[in-house]
C-alpha positions in Angstrom: 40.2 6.8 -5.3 37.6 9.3 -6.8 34.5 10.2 -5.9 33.0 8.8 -8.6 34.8 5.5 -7.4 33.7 5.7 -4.3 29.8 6.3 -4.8 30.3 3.4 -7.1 31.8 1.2 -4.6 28.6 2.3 -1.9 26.3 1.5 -4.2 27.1 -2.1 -5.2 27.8 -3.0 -1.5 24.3 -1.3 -0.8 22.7 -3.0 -4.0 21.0 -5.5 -2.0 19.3 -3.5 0.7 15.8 -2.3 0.2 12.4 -1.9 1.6 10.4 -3.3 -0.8 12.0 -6.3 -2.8 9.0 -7.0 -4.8 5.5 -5.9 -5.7 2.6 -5.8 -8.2 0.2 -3.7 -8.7 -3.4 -3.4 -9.8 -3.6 -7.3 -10.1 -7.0 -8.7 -11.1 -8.8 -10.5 -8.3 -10.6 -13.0 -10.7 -7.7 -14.0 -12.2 -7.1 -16.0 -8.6 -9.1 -19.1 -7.6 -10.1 -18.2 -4.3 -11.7 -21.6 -3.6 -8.5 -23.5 -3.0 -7.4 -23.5 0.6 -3.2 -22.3 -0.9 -4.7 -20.3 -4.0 -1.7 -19.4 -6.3 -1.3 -15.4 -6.6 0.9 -15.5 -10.1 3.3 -12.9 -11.4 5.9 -12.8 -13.8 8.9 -11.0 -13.8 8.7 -9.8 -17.3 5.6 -8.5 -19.5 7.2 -11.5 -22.3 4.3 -14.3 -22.0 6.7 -17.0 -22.4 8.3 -15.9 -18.9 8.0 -18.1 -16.1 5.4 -18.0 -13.8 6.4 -16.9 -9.9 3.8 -17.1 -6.7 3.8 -15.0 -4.6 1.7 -16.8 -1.9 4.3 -17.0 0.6 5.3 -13.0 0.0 5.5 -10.9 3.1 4.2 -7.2 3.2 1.7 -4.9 2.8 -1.3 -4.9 0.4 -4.3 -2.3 -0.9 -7.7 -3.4 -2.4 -9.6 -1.4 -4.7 -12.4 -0.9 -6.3 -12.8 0.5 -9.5 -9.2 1.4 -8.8 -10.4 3.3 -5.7 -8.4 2.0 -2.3 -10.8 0.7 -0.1 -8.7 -1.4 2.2 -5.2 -1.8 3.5 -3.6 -4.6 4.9 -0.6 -6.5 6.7 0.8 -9.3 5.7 3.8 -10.4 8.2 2.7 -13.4 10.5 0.8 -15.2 7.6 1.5 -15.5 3.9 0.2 -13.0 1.2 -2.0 -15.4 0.0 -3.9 -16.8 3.2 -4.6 -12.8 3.9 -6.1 -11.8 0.4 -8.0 -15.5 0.5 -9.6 -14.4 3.8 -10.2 -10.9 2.7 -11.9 -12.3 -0.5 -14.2 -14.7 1.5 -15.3 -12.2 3.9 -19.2 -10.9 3.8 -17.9 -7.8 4.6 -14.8 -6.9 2.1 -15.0 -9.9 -0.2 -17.5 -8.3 -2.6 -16.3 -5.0 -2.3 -13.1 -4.9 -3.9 -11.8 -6.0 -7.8 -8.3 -5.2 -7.6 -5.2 -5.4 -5.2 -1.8 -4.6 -5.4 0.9 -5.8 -2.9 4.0 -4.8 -1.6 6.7 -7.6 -0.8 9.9 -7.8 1.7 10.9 -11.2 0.3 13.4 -10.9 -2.6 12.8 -12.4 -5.9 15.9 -13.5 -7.9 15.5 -13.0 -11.7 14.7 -16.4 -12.6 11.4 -15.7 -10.3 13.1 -17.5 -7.3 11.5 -16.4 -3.9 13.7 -16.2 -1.1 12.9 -18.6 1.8 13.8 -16.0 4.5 12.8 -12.3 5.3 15.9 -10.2 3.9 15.5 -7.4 5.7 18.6 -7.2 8.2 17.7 -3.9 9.7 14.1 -3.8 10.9 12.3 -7.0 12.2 10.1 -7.6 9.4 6.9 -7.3 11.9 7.8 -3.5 12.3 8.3 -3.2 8.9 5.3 -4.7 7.8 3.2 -2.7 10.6 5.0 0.9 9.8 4.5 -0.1 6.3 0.9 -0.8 6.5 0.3 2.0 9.2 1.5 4.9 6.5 -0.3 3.9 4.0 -3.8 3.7 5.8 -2.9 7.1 7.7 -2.1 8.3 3.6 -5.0 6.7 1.8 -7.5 6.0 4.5 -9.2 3.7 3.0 -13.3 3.0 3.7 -13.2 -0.7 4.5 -10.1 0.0 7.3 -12.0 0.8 10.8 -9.1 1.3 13.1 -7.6 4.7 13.3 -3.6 4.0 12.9 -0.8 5.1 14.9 3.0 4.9 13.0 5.3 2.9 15.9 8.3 4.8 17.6 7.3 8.0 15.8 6.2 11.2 17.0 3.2 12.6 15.4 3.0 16.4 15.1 -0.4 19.1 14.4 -0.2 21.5 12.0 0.4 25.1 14.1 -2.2 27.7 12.9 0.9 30.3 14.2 1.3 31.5 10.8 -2.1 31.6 9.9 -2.8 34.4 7.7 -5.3 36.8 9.5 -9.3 36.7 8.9 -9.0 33.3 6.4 -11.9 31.0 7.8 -13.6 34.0 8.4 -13.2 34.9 4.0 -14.4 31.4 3.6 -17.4 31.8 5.7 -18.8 34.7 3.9 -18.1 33.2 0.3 -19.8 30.2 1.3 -23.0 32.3 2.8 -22.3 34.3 -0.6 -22.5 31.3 -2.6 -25.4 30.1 -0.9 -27.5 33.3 -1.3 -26.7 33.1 -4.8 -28.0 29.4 -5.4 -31.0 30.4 -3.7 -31.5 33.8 -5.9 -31.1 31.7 -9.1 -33.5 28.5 -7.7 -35.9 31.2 -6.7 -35.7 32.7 -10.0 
C-alpha cells in the first residue's frame, strides 16, 4: 500500500472526529425573538435562500458577544442548550444591552440536510471539559469586558514568560523615551 494510500485511508476513518462540528459567526442578535421562552436561533447550511432552515437551540458549545464586532463576553454552553444561555444573556440588565452580535461554536454535528444530532459526538473528551477548556481559552485569549472571573485552562500547566534572555537595559530605554516623549509634549504645549 503507498503512502499516499495510507494517509488516504486515516483520513476517511478520521473524517468524522472534530472539535467543533458546527458554528456561525457574527449572527445578528435582532434577528432572534428573545421574548419566547425556546427562541429559535436559525442558520442555514448554505448562503442559497431557498436552503432549509436548521436551529441551533439545542447546540452545545461555546459562544462570544460583541459589540460593534468588539468581544465583550464569552460563554459556556454545555449543561443547558445554546439557546436558553444567549436568551438569558439577552435578558440580563447587565449584558443584555450591551452586546449586538454573537457567534457560537457547536460540538453537536449537523448532517447536510441541516439535521442536528441528538447526542454529543465527541467520543474523546466529556463534552463538559470540552465545553469548559473551550470557553476557558478563549476568555484567557480575548478577555473580554463583560467576563469577571479570571480563567484557569483544566489539567494544564500554565507557564510565565522568563525575563532570562532579556536583552540588557530595555525597560530602562523605554523609560527614558517615554520621559523624552513627555518633555517634548510639554516643550510644544508650552510653546
Amino acid at each position: 500500500m503507498s503512502r499516499a494510500t495510507k494517509k488516504q485511508d486515516n483520513l476517511s476513518a478520521n473524517e468524522d472526529v472534530a472539535l467543533i462540528r458546527a458554528y456561525g459567526e457574527f449572527w445578528n442578535a435582532s434577528y432572534v425573538d428573545w421574548e419566547k421562552n425556546k427562541p429559535r436561533i436559525l442558520g442555514k447550511t448554505s448562503r442559497s435562500a431557498d436552503s432549509a432552515d436548521v436551529d441551533v437551540y439545542e447546540e452545545r458549545g461555546i459562544y462570544i458577544l460583541y459589540k460593534d464586532y468588539t468581544p465583550v463576553y464569552v460563554g459556556k454552553a454545555d449543561n443547558e442548550p445554546l439557546g436558553s444561555r444567549l436568551r438569558k444573556q439577552r435578558r440580563t440588565p447587565k449584558r443584555g444591552p450591551r452586546w449586538d452580535k454573537f457567534s457560537w461554536f457547536g460540538i453537536k454535528k449537523i448532517d447536510e440536510n441541516g439535521v442536528q444530532e441528538k447526542s454529543d459526538v465527541n467520543q474523546i473528551l466529556p463534552s463538559s471539559l470540552l465545553v469548559d477548556s473551550l470557553e476557558a481559552l478563549l476568555i484567557l485569549a480575548i478577555n473580554p469586558l463583560l467576563n469577571a472571573r479570571e480563567e484557569t485552562i483544566t489539567n494544564a500547566v500554565r507557564l510565565y514568560q522568563s525575563e532570562t534572555d532579556k536583552l540588557p537595559g530595555t525597560v530602562d530605554r523605554l523609560t527614558s523615551i517615554e520621559s523624552k516623549l513627555e518633555l517634548l509634549l510639554k516643550h510644544q504645549s508650552a510653546g
